[in-house]
Structures are given as C-alpha cells and as structure tokens.
N, C-alpha and C positions, 0 to 999 in steps of 0.2 A: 313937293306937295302933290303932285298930278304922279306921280308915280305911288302915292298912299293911297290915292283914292282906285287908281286900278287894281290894287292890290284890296281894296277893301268890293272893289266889284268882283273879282276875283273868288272872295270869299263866299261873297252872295250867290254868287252863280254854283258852288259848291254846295249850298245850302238849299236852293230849292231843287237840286237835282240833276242839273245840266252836267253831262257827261263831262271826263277829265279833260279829253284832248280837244275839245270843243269850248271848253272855258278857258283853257290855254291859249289856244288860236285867237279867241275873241279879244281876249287882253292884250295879247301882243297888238293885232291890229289895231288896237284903239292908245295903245303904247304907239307904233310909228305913225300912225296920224296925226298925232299928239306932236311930232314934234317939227310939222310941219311942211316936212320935206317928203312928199307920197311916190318920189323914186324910192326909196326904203321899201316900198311894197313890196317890191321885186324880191326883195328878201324872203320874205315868208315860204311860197314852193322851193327855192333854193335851199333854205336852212331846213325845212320840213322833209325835202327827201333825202339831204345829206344827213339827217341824225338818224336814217334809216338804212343809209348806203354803207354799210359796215360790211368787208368779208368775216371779220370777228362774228359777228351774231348768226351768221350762217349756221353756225351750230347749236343754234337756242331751239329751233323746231323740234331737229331727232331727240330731244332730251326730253322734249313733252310728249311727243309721238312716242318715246319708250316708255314712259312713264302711264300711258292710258293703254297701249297693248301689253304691257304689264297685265292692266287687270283687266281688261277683258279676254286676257288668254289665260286665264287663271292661277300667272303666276303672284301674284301676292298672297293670295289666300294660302298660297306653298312658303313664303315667308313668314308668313304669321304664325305657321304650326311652328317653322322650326324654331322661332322665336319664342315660342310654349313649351316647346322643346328642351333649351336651353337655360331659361330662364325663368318659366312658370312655376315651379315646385315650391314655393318660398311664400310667406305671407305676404298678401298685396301681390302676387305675382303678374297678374294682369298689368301691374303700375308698371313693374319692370319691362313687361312685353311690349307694353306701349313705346316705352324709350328707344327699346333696341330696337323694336321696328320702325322707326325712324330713323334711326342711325342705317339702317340695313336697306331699309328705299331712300334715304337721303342718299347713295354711291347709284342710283340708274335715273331720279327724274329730275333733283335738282332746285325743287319747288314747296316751296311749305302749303300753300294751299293745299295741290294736289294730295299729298301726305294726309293732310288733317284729313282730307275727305273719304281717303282710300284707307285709312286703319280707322279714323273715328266710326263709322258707321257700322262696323266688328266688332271694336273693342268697347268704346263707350257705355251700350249697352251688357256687355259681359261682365265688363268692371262696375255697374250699378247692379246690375244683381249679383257679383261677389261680395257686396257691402258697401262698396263706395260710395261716395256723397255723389247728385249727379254733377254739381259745379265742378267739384274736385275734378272728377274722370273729364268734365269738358276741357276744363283748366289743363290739366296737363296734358291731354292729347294736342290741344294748341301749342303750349310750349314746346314738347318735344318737336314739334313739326317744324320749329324753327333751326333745328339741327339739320334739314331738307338744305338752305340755301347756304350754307356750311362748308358740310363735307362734301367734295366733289361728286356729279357735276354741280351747278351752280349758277343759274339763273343771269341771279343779280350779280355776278361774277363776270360773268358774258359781258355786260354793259357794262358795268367799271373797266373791263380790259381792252373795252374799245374803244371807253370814253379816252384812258391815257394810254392806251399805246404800252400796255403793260403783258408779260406775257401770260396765256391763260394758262400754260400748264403748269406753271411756278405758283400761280395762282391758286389752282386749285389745290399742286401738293402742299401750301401753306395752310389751307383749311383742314386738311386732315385731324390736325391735332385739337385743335380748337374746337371742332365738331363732338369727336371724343369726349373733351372735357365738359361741351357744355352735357352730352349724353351722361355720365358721370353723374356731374353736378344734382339732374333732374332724377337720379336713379339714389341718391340719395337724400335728394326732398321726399320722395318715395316714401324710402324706407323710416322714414320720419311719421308720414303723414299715415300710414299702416298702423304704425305703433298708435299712434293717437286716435283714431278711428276704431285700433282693432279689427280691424281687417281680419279674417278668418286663411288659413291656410289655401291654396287653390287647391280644388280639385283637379289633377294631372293626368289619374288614372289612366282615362282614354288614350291621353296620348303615348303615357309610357308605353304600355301595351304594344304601340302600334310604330315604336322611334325609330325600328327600322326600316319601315316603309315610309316615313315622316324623312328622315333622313336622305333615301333615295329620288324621293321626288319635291325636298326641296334644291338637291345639286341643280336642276335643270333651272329655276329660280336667282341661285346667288351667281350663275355664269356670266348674267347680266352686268352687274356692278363690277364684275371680275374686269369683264370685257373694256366697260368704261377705265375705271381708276389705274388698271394694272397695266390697257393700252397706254394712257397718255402718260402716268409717272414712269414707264419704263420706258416712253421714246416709239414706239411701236407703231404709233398711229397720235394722227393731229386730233381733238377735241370735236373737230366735226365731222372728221371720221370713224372718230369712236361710238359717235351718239348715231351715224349710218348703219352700223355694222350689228348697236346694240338693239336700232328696230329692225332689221332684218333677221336678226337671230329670235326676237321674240315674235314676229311673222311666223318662221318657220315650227318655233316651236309650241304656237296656238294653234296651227293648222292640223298639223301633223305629231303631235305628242301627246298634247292634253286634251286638242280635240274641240276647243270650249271657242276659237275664236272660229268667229264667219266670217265671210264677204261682206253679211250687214254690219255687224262688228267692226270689222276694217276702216270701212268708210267711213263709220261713226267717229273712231277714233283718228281718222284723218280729218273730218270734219273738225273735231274739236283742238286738233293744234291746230288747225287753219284758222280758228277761230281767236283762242288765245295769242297767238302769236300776232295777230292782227291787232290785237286789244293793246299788248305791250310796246307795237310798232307805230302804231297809233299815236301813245302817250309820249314815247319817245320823240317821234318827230316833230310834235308840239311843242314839248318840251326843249328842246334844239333852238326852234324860233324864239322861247322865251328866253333860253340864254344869252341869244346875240344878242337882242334887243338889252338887255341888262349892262352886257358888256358894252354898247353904246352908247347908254346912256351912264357910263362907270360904274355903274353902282357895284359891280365886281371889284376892279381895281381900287373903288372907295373901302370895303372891307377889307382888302388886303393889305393896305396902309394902315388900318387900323388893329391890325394885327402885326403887324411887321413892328409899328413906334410902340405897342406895349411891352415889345420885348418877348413876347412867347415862343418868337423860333429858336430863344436859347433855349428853351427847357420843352424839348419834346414832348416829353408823359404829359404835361400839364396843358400843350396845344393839343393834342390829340382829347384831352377829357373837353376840353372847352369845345372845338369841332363836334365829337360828339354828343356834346348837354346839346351843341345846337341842331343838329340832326335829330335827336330823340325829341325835342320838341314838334319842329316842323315837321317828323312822320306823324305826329301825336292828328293830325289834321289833312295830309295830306299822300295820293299814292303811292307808294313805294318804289316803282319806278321812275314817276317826275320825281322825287326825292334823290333820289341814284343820278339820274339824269342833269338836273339843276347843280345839285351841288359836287358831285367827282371834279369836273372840271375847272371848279371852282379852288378845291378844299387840296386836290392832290398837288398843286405847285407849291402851295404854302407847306405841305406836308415834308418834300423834298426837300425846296429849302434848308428845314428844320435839322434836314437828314434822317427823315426817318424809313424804314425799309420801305420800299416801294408796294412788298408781299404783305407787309404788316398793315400798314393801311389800306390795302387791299382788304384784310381779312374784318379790321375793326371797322371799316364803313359799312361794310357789307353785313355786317353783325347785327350795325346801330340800325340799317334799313331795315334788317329783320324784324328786329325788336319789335318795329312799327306795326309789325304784324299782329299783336295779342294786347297791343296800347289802346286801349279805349279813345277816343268816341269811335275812331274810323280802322282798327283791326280788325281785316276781312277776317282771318283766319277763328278769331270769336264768334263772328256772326255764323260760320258752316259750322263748328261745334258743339253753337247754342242751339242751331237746328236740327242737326244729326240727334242732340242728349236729349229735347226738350226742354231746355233750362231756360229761362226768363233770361233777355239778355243785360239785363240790367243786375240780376244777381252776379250774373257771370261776370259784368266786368269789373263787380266790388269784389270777387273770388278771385279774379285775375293776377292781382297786384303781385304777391308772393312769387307767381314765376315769374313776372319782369322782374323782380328785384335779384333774384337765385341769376338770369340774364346778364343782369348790369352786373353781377358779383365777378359771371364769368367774363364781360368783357374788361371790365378795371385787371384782370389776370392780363389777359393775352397783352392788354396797353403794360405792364410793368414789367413784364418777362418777354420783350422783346424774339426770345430765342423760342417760343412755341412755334410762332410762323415761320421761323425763316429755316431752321436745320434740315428739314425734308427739302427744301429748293437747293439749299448750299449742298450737302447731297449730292442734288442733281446736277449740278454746275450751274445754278441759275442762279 
C-alpha cells in the first residue's frame, strides 16, 4: 500500500512539473524512511554516484559533442544535399530525404532528439511546401529520427550495455540491421503517403546541376559515421574512442575546411554536451537509487516470480512481446532514460533465462525505449517537430499513431527473426 501511494506521489510530482531526477530522489527518500530504518539513507549518494560511475558511458559525451559539431561546422547541411542527391528525384522526394537523412546522422550522434531537430528545421519546412500536410512532414521526421538510437552509435545502447555488462560493440553491430529496416519500413510509408496526398515530383534541378560538387563536399561529411561504425565493427578502435576521434576530425574540419565553426561555436557545442549529458547522468543516477530501493523492498524479485510461475520463460517471442507491451506503456508517461534505467536490470535476467540473445534484447528494449519517443502525452521528439512545423500539438499526436504502429510492425520483425540482430556480432565473433 505505501509503495502505491509514492508511486502515485511520484506521478503528481510529474504532473505539476518537478524535474525527473528530482522526483526520483524524493520518492526514493520517502521510500527508505518509510521503512523505517534511516541507516538506508546512506544509500542514496552511494547508489546515485554508482549509476553514474560507468567506464561504459564514457563514451556517451563524444557522441553528442559529434553530433552538434556536425552542425555547426556545417557538415549536415552536406549530408542533406547528398541525400537530395541520392534520393530526391522521385515523388514525395523530400519524405524519402528525410529517412535517409536519419539513417545517415543516426551512424555519428546516436540520438533521435538531436536528429529531429537537426533535419526537422530543413526539411519540415521544404516538405510543406513541396505539398505535404504539415502533421504528416512533422510525423515523420519524428519517426524517422527514431532510426538515430538504432543504428550505431547509440545513446540508449550505452546505458543498457552498462546497465548488464553487455558488450557495446556487438551491440551496436546488432542495430545495423534493424535500423535499416526500420528506414525501409518509413520510406515505404512514404511512398504510400505520396500517392495519397499526390505529392508533386521534387524539383532536383539545382541539385543535379551541381552533383559533382554535392558529391565532393559531401565525402568530408559521411567520414564521420565512416570513422564511428567502421572503427568499432572492425575492431580498430573502442566506442569511446571512436566518438574521440570523430570530434576531433569534425574540429579540424570546421575550422579548417568549411570554415563555418568558431571558437564561439566550439564552446557552444561543448557547452551543450555538458549540458545534456548532465541531464541523462542526472536521471540515471536517480534512477539507480530508485532501483535498489525496489530491489529492497522485492518488488523486483516479486515480478520475476511472477513471470517465471506463468511459464513465459518457455516461450521467448511471447516474454519479449509482454516485456515490451510493458515498456511501451510506461515510456507512454515517463523519460526514456529512467525507463532504460529502471527497467534493463530488471527485464535482462529474465531475458537470459529465457535464452534469449543477449544482442537481441539489447536491440528490442532499446527500440521499445524509442518508441517512447513519438508516444503521446510525454514524446519529446513531437514536442521539437510540433515546434520546428508549427503544427498544433494535439493534432500531431492524433497524426502520430500510424508511425508507432509502422514501429511496433518493425519491432514484432526483429522479436520473430531472431537472426536480424545477431549475424553481424556472430560475424564478429561476439
């Protein structure tokens, strides 16, 4: 009973505003006073800097510090052409630009926010005045952007492979495919929504004209996600020295190439992964205290009994759909990182159990946390689309539904065909 009631203060505290890792902390606290015994306090800086003290996430910085010297050294805007390049010439061409250009910065920052905000504010506007609705264009530049925590690198990948002790580069070459497919998937909602719409042919012109200089000055651009994916799947370099190596190469090639980043630039974008990374490290270390405290008081090991006497660690496919119905609910309300956080250490031992891949559940929590992102009441990533389009956010998130559902189509795949994830790590020998 006293654990319903923090859980429903919990809520309220979400409700009128109070920050995540702040409503966190105050639950827990009021969870171990609760139970009587105030050496338990001790707990809280203990479990708060241990869910921070990962050498694993050491690599979550360079991946957003590459991701914002990306654009302010002007290499996205070089992605985008050659993604017009590539894929513009077709009706609805924009829809398709949108995709690939998430598939294309999903390999350097790893981040679906990021994404939405770094092509939406381009494209959004391009694609409403090629014809498109402005929901639609909001809509799907959210959803593709969830292709970002995907395809390597990978955010929310970082934190599940530190939560279990799982390797990240097996991790990340599992997302490859599944990234892919979900790009696919949306490039043929696409070509759907084109036809129904009438969507008018793009105009390419300009760019054909000019594909040979589109072409040379986007190489300096794709070297990045070279650098990332092709270091770690071939061994070359660790995860957080690949995300080293890919801000220092887009350093050198704002300063001295395109010309476009500063000194104030620099800063800017060191200030904002200081910032973000502060926000995730934040939630996480909250979220840490909220776990022990759970595991103290069982309510962990109580769900795991009740999973284990129903019998679902015979039949994998079907623990993993029920894991994640319960994951897409509670993202449906809450951050995506406490979500990652709370439940990985939770859901992955029942997972093994089961027997199921270690990569594969890696890729399908990490999909379901996504998800979270374009799920109405609480997906950020609608809220910076609805801003970027202008769209009412309430239209938006009745426009939304069709790409979570195109989502959920692609996660039930990667849950039934087991071998999406795992042939790039076996591959690898992992």
């Amino acid at each position: 009973m006293y654990d319903l009631l923090l859980f429903i203060l919990f809520m309220l505290q979400m409700m009128i505003g109070v920050p995540l890792y702040a409503a966190l902390l105050m639950t827990s606290l009021l969870g171990l006073i609760g139970t009587g015994n105030l050496t338990l306090l001790r707990v809280i800086p203990q479990q708060f800097y241990g869910g921070m003290d990962s050498f694993t996430l050491m690599a979550m910085p360079f991946f957003i510090l590459t991701g914002t010297l990306m654009n302010r050294s002007g290499l996205t805007d070089r992605l985008i052409d050659f993604c017009r390049l590539i894929v513009g010439r077709v009706r609805g061409g924009l829809g398709y630009v949108n995709v690939v250009g998430s598939v294309v910065f999903a390999g350097v920052n790893g981040s679906a926010a990021a994404d939405s905000s770094a092509l939406g504010a381009i494209l959004i506007p391009a694609m409403v005045k090629e014809g498109f609705p402005a929901a639609y264009s909001a809509g799907i530049t959210a959803a593709s952007s969830l292709i970002g925590p995907i395809i390597p690198p990978s955010l929310f990948m970082i934190i599940y492979a530190s939560l279990t002790n799982t390797s990240i580069g097996g991790l990340f070459a599992a997302g490859v495919i599944p990234g892919l497919l979900m790009g696919l998937a949306y490039m043929l909602m696409n070509w759907y929504y084109s036809r129904k719409y009438n969507v008018p042919v793009t105009d390419t012109g300009e760019v054909y004209r000019h594909k040979w200089a589109i072409l040379r000055r986007s190489v300096l651009a794709l070297i990045a996600p070279v650098i990332i994916m092709g270091g770690i799947i071939e061994g070359f370099v660790t995860p957080t020295e690949s995300g080293a190596v890919a801000s220092i190469y887009c350093v050198l090639v704002g300063f001295f190439v395109t010309r476009e980043l500063t000194l104030r630039k620099l800063c800017l974008s060191i200030y904002e992964t200081i910032r973000n990374t502060a926000a995730i490290f934040l939630i996480m270390g909250a979220a840490s205290v909220v776990g022990w405290y759970l595991k103290y008081e069982r309510v962990t090991q109580a769900f795991s009994a009740i999973i284990t006497g129903s019998g679902l660690l015979a039949h994998p496919v079907l623990l993993m759909v029920v894991l994640s119905a319960i994951i897409f609910v509670i993202g449906m309300f809450m951050e995506e990182v406490a979500v990652m956080t709370l439940l990985a250490p939770v859901f992955y031992p029942l997972a093994m159990k089961a027997g199921i891949n270690p990569f594969q559940f890696g890729v399908v929590m990490t999909l379901n946390v996504t998800i979270a992102l374009i799920t109405p009441p609480v997906g950020a990533c609608n809220y910076i689309v609805a801003a970027l389009g202008h769209v009412p956010i309430g239209e938006l998130f009745r426009k939304i539904w069709p790409f979570i559902v195109v989502a959920l189509a692609v996660q039930a795949v990667i849950i039934a065909f087991p071998f999406l994830t795992t042939i790039i790590p076996s591959a690898m020998g992992l």
